[in-house]
N, C-alpha and C positions, 0 to 999 in steps of 0.2 A: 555363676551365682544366679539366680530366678528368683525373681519377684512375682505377686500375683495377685492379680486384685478380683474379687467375685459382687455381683450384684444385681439385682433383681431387674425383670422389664414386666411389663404388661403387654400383653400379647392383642392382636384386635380381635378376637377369640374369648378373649376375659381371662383368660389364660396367665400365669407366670411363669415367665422362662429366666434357669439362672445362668446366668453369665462369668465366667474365668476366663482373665486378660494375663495370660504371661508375658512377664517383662524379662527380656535378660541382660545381666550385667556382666562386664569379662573385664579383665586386668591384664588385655594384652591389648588395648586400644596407645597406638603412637601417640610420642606428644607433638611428631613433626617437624620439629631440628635436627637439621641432618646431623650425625654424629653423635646423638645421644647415646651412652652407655648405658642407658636405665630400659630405654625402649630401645635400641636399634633392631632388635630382631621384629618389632612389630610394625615399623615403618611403612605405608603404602603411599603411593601417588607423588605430588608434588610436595616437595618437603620447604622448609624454613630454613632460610639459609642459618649458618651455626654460630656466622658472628656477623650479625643483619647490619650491612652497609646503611646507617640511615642519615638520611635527609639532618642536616644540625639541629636540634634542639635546645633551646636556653632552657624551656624545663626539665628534662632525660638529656643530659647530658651522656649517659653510660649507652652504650647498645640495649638495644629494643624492640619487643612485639607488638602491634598494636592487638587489642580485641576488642570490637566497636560492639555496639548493644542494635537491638532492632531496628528502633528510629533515626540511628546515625546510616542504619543501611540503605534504609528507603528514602532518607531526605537528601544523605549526602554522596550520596552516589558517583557524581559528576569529580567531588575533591576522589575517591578511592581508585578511582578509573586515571588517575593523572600521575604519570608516569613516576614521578617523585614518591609516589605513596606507595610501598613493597612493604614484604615479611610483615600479613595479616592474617589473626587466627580468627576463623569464622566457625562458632558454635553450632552443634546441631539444632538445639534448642533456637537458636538468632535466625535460621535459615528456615528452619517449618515456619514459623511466624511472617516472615517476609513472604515465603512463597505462599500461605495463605492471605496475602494483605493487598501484593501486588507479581502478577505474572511479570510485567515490562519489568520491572527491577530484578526478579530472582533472575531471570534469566541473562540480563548483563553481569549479575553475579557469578552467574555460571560460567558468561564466559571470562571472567577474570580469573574465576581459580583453571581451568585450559591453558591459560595466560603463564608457564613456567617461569618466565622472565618478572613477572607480577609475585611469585612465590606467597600466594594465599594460600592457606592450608585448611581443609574440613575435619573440626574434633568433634568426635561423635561422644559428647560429653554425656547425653541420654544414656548411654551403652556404658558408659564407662563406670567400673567399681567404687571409684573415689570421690566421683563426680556428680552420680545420679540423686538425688532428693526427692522424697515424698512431697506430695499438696497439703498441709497443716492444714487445721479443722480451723476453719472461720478466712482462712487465705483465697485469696480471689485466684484466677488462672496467671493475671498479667505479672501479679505479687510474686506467684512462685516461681514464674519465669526468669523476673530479675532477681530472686535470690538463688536460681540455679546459673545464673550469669558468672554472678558476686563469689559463685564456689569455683566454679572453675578458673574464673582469675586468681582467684588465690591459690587454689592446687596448683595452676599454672609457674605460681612465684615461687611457690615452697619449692616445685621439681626442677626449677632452672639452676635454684642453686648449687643440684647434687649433681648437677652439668660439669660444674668448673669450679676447683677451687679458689681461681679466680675471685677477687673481690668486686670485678671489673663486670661480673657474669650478665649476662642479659637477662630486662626488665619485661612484665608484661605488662602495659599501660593501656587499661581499661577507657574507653571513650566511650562517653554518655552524656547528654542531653539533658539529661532527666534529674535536677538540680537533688534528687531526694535522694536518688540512687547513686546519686553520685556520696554523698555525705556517708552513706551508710557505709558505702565502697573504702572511703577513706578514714571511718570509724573501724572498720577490719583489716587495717594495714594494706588494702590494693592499693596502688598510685593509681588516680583516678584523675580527668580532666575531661570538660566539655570539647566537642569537636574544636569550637572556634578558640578555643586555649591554646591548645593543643598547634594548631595549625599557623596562628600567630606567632607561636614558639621557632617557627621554623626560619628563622631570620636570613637565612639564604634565599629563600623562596619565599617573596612577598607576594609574588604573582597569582598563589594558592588561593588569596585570602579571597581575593575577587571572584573563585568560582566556590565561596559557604554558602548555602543555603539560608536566606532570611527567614527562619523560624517563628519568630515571637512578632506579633502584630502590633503589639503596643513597643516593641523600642522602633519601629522602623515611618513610626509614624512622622508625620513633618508636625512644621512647627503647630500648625494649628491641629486643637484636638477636635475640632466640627465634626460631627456624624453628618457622613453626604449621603450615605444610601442607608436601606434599613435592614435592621436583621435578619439574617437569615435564617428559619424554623429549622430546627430539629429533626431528625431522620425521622423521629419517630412519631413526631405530628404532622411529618409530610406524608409517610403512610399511613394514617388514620385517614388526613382530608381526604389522598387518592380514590381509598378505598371505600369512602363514602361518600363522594363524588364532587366535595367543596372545592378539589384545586383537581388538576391535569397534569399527565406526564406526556412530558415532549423530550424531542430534539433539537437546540436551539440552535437557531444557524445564524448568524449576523451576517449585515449587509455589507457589499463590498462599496457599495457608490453612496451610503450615507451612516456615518458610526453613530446614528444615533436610534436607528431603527434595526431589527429583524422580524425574526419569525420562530412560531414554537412550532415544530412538526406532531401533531399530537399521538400518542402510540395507541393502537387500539381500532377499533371498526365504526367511529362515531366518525361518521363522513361530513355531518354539519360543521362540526369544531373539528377540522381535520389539520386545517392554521390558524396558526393567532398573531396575529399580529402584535409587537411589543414595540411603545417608542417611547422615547426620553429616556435620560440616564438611568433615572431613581424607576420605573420601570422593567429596565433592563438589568437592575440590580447587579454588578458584579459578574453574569453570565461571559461565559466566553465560548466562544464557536464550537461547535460539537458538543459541549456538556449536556449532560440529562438535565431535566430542568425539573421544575413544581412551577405552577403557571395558577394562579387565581384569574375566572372570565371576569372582565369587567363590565358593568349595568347598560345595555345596549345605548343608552345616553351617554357612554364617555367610549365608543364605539371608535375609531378611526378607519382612513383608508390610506393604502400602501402611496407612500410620500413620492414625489417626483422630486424634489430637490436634490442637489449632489451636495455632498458634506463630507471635508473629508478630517480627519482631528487634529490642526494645529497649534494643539496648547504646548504651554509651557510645562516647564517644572511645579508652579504650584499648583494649588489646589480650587481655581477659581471657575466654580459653579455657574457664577451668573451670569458669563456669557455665553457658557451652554444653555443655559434655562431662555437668554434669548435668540437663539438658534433655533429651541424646540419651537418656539412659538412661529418659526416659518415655517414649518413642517406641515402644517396644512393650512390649506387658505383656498376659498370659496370651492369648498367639497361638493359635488355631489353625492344626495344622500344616498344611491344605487349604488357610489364606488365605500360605501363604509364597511369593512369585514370583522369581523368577529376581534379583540382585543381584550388583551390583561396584561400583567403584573408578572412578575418571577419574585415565588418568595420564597424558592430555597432550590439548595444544591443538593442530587441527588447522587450524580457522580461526574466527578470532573473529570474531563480528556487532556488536559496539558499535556502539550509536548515541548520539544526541544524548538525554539525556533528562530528561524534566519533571519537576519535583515541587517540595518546599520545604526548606529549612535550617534544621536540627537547630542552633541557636545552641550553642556548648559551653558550658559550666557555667564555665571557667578565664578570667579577666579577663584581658581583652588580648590572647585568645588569636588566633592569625589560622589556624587550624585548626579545620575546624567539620565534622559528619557530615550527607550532603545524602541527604534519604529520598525517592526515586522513590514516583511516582506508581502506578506498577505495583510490584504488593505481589511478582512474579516478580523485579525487579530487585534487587541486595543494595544496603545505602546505600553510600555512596563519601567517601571524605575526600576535602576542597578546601581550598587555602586563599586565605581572602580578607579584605581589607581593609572590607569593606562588610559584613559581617555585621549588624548592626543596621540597614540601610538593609536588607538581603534579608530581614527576618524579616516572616513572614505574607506573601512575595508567589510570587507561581509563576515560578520560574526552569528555567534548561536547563541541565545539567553535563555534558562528556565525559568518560568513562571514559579514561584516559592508561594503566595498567597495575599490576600486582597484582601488590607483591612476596613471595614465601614466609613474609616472617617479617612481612607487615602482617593484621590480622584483614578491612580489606577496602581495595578498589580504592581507588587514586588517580588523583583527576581535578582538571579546570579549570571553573570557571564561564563560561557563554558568555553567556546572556542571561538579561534581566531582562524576563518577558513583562506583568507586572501584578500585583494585588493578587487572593488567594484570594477567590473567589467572584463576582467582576467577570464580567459576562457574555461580554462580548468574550477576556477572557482564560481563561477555562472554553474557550472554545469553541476559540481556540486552541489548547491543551491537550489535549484531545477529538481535533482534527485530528491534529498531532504525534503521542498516543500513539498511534495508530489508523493513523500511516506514510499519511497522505492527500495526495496531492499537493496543493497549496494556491493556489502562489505566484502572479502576477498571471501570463496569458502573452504571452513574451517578444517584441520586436520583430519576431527573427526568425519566430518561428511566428504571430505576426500580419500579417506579410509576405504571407504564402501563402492569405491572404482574397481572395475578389472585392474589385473595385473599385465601389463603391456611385458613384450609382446604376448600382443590376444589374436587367436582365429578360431573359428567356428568349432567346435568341437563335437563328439559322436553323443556326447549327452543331452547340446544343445539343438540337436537335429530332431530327438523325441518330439511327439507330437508335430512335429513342422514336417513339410513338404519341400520337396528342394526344388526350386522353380530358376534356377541358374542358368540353363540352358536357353531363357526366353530371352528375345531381345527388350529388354525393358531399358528403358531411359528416362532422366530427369531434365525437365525445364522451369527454369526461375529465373532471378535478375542478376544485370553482372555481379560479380564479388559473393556472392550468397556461399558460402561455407554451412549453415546449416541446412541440410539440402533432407527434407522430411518425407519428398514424397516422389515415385516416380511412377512409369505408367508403362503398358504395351499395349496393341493391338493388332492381331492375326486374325486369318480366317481358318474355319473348322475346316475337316472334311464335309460334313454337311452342308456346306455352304453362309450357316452363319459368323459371326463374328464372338470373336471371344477378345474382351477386353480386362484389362487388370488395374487396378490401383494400386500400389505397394507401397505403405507407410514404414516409418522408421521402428522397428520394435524398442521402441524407449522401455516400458515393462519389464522387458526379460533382463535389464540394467539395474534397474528399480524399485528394490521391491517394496514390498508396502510394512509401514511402521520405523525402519532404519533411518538413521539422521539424514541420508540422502534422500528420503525420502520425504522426511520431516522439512527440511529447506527448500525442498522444491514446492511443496503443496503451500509453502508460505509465502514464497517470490509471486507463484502463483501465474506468472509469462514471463515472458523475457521483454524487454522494453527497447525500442530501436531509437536510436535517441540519431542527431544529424551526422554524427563521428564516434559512435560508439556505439555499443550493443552492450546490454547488463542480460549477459546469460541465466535462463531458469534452470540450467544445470553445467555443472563444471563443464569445461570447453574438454575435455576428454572425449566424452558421450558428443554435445553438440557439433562439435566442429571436424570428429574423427567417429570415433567408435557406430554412433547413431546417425552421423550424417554418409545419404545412399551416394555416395562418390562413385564415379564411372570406374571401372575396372577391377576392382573388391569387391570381396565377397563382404556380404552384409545380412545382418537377420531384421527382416518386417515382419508386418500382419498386413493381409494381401484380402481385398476386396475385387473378388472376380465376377465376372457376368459373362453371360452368352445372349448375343441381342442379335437383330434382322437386322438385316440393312436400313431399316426403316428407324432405327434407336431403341427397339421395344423388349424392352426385357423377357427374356424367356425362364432364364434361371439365375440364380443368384447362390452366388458359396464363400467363404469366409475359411482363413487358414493361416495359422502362422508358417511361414516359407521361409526362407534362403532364398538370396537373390545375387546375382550380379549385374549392376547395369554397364549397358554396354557405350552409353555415353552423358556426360552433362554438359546438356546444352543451354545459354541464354535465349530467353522469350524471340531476342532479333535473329540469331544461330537456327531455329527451331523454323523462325519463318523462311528464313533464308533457303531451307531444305524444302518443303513445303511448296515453292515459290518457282523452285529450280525444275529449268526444264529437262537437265540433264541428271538430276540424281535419282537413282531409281533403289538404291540400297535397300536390306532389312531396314533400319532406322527412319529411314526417309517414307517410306511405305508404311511402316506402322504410322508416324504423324499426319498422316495422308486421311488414313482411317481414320483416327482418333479427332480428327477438325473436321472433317464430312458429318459424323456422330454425333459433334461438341455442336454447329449449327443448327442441328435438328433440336436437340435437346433443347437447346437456348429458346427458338421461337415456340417450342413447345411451352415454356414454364413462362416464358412471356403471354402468350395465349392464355395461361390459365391465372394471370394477374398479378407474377410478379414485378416484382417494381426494378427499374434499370436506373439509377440515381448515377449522381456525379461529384467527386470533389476533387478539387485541384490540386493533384499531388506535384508534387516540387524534388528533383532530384539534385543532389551539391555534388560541384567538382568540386576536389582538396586538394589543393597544393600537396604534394609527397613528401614532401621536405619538412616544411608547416604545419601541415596538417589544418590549414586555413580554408575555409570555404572561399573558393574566387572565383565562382558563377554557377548560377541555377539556372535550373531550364524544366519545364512543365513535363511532367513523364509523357513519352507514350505509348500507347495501349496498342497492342496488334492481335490479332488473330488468335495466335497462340494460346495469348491473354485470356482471352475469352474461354481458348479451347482446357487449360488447365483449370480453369473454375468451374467449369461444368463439371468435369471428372470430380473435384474436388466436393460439389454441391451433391453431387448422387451417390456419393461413398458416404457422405454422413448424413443423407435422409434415411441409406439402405441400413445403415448402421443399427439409426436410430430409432428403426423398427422392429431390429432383430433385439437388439437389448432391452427394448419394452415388451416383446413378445414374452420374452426368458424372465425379465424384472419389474413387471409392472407395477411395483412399488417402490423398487431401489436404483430405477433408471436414471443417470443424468442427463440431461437435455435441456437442450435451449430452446428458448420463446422471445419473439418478437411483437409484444403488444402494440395492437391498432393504437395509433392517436387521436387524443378527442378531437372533438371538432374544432375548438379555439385554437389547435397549435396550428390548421392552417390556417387562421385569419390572414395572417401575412402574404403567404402565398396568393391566395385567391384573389386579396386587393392588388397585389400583383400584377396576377391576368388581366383583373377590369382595365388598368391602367394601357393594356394592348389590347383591349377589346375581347378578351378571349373568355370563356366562360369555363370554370373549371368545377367538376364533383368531385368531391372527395369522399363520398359516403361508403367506397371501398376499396380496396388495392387497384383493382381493375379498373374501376373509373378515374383513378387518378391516375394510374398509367395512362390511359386512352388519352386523358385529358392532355398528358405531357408528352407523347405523339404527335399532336395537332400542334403545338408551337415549332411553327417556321418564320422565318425572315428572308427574303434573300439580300436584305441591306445589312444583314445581319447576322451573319451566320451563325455567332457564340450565343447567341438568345437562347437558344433552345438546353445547351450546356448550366449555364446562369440559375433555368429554372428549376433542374432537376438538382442544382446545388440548393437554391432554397426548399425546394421538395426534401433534402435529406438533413437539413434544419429542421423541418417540423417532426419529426419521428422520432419514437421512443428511442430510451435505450434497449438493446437486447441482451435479457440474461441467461445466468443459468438456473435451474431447478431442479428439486427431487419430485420423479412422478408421483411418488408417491403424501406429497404434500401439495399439489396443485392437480387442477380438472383442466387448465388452461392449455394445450399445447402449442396453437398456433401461431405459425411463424411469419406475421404479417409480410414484411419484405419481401419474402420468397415463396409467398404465398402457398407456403407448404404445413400439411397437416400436425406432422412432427420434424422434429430438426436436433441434432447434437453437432459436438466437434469430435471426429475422431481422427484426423488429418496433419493435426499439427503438433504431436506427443512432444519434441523437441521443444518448442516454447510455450507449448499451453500444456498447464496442468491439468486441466477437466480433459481430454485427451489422453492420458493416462490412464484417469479413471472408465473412461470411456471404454480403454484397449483391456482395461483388468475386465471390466464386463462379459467384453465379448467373448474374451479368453475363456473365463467361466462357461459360458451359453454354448460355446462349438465345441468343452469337456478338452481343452490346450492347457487349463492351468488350474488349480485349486484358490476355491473364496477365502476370505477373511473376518470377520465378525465386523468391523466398520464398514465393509462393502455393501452388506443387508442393511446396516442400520438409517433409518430414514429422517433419522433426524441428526446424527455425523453429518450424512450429507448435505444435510440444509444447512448445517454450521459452515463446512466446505463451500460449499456454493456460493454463498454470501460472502467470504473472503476472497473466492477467486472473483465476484462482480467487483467487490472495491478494487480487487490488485488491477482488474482491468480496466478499471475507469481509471484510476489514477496513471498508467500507464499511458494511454488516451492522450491525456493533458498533460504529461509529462514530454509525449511526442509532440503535441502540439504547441508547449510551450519550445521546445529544444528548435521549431522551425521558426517559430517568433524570433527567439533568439539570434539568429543566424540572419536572419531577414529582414528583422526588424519592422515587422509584419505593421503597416500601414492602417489609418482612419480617416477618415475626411471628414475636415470641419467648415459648413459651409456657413455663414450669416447673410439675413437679411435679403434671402431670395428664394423663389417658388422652384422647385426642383421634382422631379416624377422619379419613382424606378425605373432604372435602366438607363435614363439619360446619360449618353456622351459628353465627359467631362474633360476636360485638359489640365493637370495639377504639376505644382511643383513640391515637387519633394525634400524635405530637409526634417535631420534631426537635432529635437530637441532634448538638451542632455540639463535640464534646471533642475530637475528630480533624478538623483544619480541611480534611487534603487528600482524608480519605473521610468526609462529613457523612453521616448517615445518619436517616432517618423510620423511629423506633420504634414498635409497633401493642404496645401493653399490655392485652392480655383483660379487660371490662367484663363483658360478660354469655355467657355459653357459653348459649345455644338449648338445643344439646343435645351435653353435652360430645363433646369432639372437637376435634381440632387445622385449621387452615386451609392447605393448599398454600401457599407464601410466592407474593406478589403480584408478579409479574416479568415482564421482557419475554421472550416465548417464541422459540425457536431456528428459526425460518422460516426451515427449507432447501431444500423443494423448491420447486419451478414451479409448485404447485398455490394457485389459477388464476391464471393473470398476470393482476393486477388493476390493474396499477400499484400498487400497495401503497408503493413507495419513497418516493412522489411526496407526503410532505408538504406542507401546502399553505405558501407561504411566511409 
């Protein structure tokens, strides 16, 4: 059957074009119960079980469907995700609507109905002959939506009964929200019920009730109805002001050391108000970390300056104002008026970022109470009231609460309990925890993107030899660190007949695994790396590929993309060529294994002989790129023994760095400068590449007063002088001095990202003081490395492009996902060694202290805050007074030197 609707446009032309929309309707669309007689010839995917096991209900006693409406999808998400809750019909109509409203929900949608065991079922009620309904003349879009809902539940009831004669037949029980639509539902015979009806019904499982979603603002208010903050404006007078310049759009980011101050990040090219400063409650309006804001500038007389006080929020349950109000009033005291920045107001939400989030339950002090205050993990978060029946089963363990909404007259948000992940300090749930707050992708992956593996057994095939070279014969070999399974890169080095040197780089061919737009492909550009956590690794692609297929293991045969050069003995590049190959390496050695050969007076092998070459090469190379002002920084990487048993950390020890080391990072550094020439040569608008921006001058204030403090005088005005400068620190009373500084030297430094060339003029890569720079080196855990290898594929005519590979603004979307995945990666590693380590501060009182001073501290932790335990250092003997730098993991943002550094060992 065809529908068809015709209608006029206006053309920019002046022009009229008419327009014919066919719709079509069919009557072989399933209704999804397995065993139906009416449809079973039309049945596809995951079906509805035929006599739904369900959960008890005091209302539906009988067996039953549920079909929930739009906003039970998007609010209640967390209750349809909870194992109790099966056999639900999800309409096509309910499903556009969510996936137009919100991505993060449709997609947990999506994967419930994957979820067989969940037996959600998609009726394509649109399509369907019995089901589809015209838009009536004067009907809004939302109206007709919920009476194409209201048809299908009913269609749905009438066709259950021609199921079974059964008196007993299964019900469909339409769940809505929406008090009107609900009435009308139950004015046309559907059995209809609010979620929280519905779910209260379920008298076996009271547990459910604690993760509904708090909806309505006015029943969850407390006792008092006082408006503490003020209205929040309307979408549509917030973009009036924007756009006429009365208020500002920002990024709001709250303070971690005082909850009652942050900052608006303002979006846009106005460098003056680039921040704003926001303090006090009623200021701060309701915002929460990361939300887009509306920010009114306040009269440069109510101006403030960024607060030194620490504050952290230990109220209670109620709602009492006025000892925040006199908190604020500490907040600054005798300012100077040079430290006053820019300052306003948040007066409205433009779009909120809630997430799910970790932390523990504030038990309330009032007996019986089933209202309790849940303090996030992240000290940026505000706590949240929940109410729950489990209160004494949650206390001391690490839970997850959603934020539901924040009414004017509550002091803070209200939300629901989702999950109960374990008991504080549990290793496994730390570590959870750590992933979660740090937004890590985690979860196992899914059938479908495990789908799109080869089929083991896999070898190399005559198809896959096309375009590739077979370079098998060479002696090539890999060196990493022990335990390394994903092994990404290997190397060789011979001499010509002509007397020079021919050296090779050989990356893992992840691509030719890969391809582009497929769910494996999908998951990985969204992992975005692989995360090395202190006892675990969160693979960016199924351990198929990473720890087999794609990793270059000694003695298999393996397919790369191979970076070859011909150079003097002197290092100097003569030619340069690029090729997908066939490889076998002939060993995998560790960095110590590698030196060991190297070192030896009696090995003289192919293997040992190439390494020989390739560290003669690798020192040239190095004082060369030192020479021309790259920077040699430092941080204290930390490796953990684990118990085998346990899998317990029981002793660290500071990595060390050998020869090797050095020698595979230079290979590593001139395969993706040479890379990153050739794919800007071929793509100089659809290039990816990374940049390393210079730091202002403020970031090294720290540093430099530093040096005064040792008499040393340091420039910073550019790569090369600040090298030179961190050359000239020595001690011989002192030999770690010089390590120390270059640890604060890579404190002060940007972060380094990635970019589309063709949306930046910027390329260079301060660190490495190189003109252009990409990753093409590490396809196995970095995503842009892929895209790097699809490039180059294209540029040497090895493989066919794709329409998102040109596109310059896909890739700036991409690029900016993979900088967050990589920062939070960062700090997901650097929180995972906290952890383990209990990474130390020092708190000294009431004495004059220098950097660098020799201190003598005792160690102890303190456990008085179970969800931030922290190792106190209590000054024992001052050397020579002086304060000590606090004991921390350092900010390692640039490239300088890809050492694998991520790559804890497991």
């Amino acid at each position: 059957m065809l529908k068809s609707r015709t209608f006029l446009k206006k053309t920019r032309a002046g022009g009229v074009l008419k327009i014919v929309r066919e719709h079509y309707l069919r009557d072989d669309i399933g209704c999804g119960a397995s065993g139906c007689t009416e449809c079973c010839s039309a049945q596809e995917g995951p079906a509805l079980e035929p006599r739904p096991r369900d959960p008890e209900s005091s209302l539906c006693p009988q067996p039953h469907y549920l079909l929930p409406d739009t906003n039970v999808l998007l609010h209640q998400i967390d209750i349809l995700e909870d194992p109790v809750i099966r056999n639900v019909i999800l309409l096509q109509t309910v499903l556009q609507e969510v996936r137009n409203r919100s991505a993060p929900v449709y997609k947990r949608i999506r994967d419930l109905i994957s979820d067989l065991s969940k037996h959600f079922y998609t009726f394509t009620n649109e399509h369907h002959r019995e089901t589809y309904i015209e838009q009536k003349q004067g009907e809004n879009a939302n109206d007709r939506n919920d009476r194409a809902i209201r048809v299908a539940a009913k269609w749905y009831n009438e066709h259950m009964k021609k199921i079974t004669t059964d008196e007993n037949h299964p019900q469909v029980i339409f769940i809505t929200n929406d008090i009107k639509n609900k009435e009308k539902a139950i004015e046309e015979g559907i059995p209809a019920y609010t979620c929280e009806e519905y779910i209260k019904s379920l008298t076996a499982n009271p547990e459910l009730v604690d993760r509904l979603a708090c909806l309505s603002d006015e029943g969850n208010e407390i006792e008092s109805r006082k408006v503490l903050f003020p209205e929040h404006l309307p979408l549509s007078k917030l973009q009036q002001g924007i756009k006429s310049g009365t208020y500002l759009q920002g990024t709001f980011r709250a303070s971690r050391e005082n909850y009652l101050e942050a900052t608006v990040w303002i979006h846009g090219d106005d460098e003056e108000n680039r921040e704003i400063i926001i303090q006090g409650l009623k200021n701060l309006n309701r915002a929460v970390h990361e939300d887009i804001v509306a920010v009114e500038l306040l009269p440069r007389s109510q101006w403030v300056a960024p607060s030194s006080v620490v504050l952290q929020d230990e109220g209670q349950n109620g709602d009492d104002v006025e000892d925040e109000e006199e908190k604020e009033n500490t907040l600054n005291t005798a300012i100077n008026v040079k430290m006053l920045r820019p300052s306003g107001r948040v007066v409205g939400i433009i779009k909120r970022n809630w997430r799910p989030f970790c932390g523990m339950l504030s038990k309330s002090d009032i007996k019986e109470s089933r209202r309790h205050l849940f303090t996030p993990a992240d000290k940026r978060i505000p706590r949240i009231r929940i109410e729950t029946r489990q209160a004494s089963t949650l206390e001391g363990q690490r839970i997850i609460v959603a934020i539901d909404g924040w009414p004017k007259n509550s002091r803070y948000p209200n939300g629901h309990f989702v999950k109960n992940l374990g008991a504080v300090g549990d290793k496994e749930t730390e570590t959870e925890v750590l992933l979660l707050e740090h937004d890590v992708p985690h979860q196992p992956f899914s059938q479908a993107v495990l789908g799109f593996l080869p089929k083991m057994p896999w070898s190399i095939t005559e198809e896959d030899m096309k375009n590739r070279e077979d370079l098998r014969h060479l002696c090539v070999c890999s060196v990493d660190p022990p335990k390394c399974t994903d092994i990404d890169d290997a190397l060789h080095c011979r001499e010509l007949e002509n007397g020079n040197l021919e050296v090779g780089v050989h990356i893992a061919d992840v691509s030719h695994f890969i391809r582009p737009g497929n769910a494996l492909d999908q998951e990985s550009a969204k992992r975005g790396t692989t995360v090395y956590l202190c006892e675990k690794r969160i693979d960016m692609v199924p351990e198929l590929l990473s720890s087999n297929l794609c990793s270059l293991r000694s003695n298999v045969d393996r397919l790369a993309f191979s970076c070859i050069w011909e150079m003097n003995h002197n290092a100097e590049i003569l030619k340069t060529r690029f090729t997908k190959s066939a490889i076998n390496s002939k060993a995998s050695l560790t960095y110590a294994e590698a030196q060991m050969r190297i070192d030896s007076a009696t090995m003289n092998d192919d293997i040992t002989t190439s390494l020989r070459g390739l560290n003669k090469l690798a020192k040239i190379l190095k004082r060369r790129r030192i020479d021309a002002g790259a920077l040699i920084l430092s941080s204290p990487e930390v490796r953990f023994h684990v118990d085998s048993e346990t899998h317990d950390p029981i002793d660290l020890q500071t990595k060390e760095l050998r020869e090797t080391n050095s020698m595979v990072e230079e290979f590593m550094l001139l395969a993706n400068v040479s890379v990153a020439k050739k794919i800007h040569e071929e793509f100089s608008e659809h290039a990816l590449l990374r940049k390393h921006p210079a730091p202002p001058p403020s970031n090294y204030e720290v540093l430099v007063k530093a040096a005064k403090s040792k008499n040393l005088d340091f420039k910073t005005d550019s790569a090369k002088a600040l090298a030179d400068s961190l050359d000239q620190v020595e001690s011989p009373n002192f030999p770690y001095l010089n390590t120390l500084f270059r640890i604060l030297a890579t404190r002060c430094m940007m972060q380094a990202v990635y970019f589309c060339s063709g949306m930046d003029n910027d390329f260079h890569h301060y660190g490495l003081a190189s003109p252009i720079y990409t990753h093409f080196t590490s396809p196995i855990r970095r995503y842009a490395d892929i895209i790097v290898h699809r490039l180059l594929a294209v540029a040497i005519g090895a493989d066919s492009t794709y329409p998102d590979l040109t596109n310059k603004h896909k890739l700036a979307d991409l690029c900016k996902n993979l900088n967050f995945r990589h920062k939070m990666a960062q700090y997901a590693q650097r929180a995972s060694v906290a952890f383990h380590t209990q990474v130390p501060s020092l708190k000294v009182e009431d004495t004059e202290f220098h950097i660098f001073d020799k201190v003598k501290v005792k160690i102890t932790l303190d456990s008085s805050n179970l969800q931030h335990q922290k190792i106190r250092m209590s000054l024992i003997e001052p050397q020579i007074p002086g304060i000590s730098i606090p004991i921390d993991s350092p900010n390692s943002n640039t490239d300088e030197p890809e050492k694998k550094r991520s790559k804890l060992e497991n």
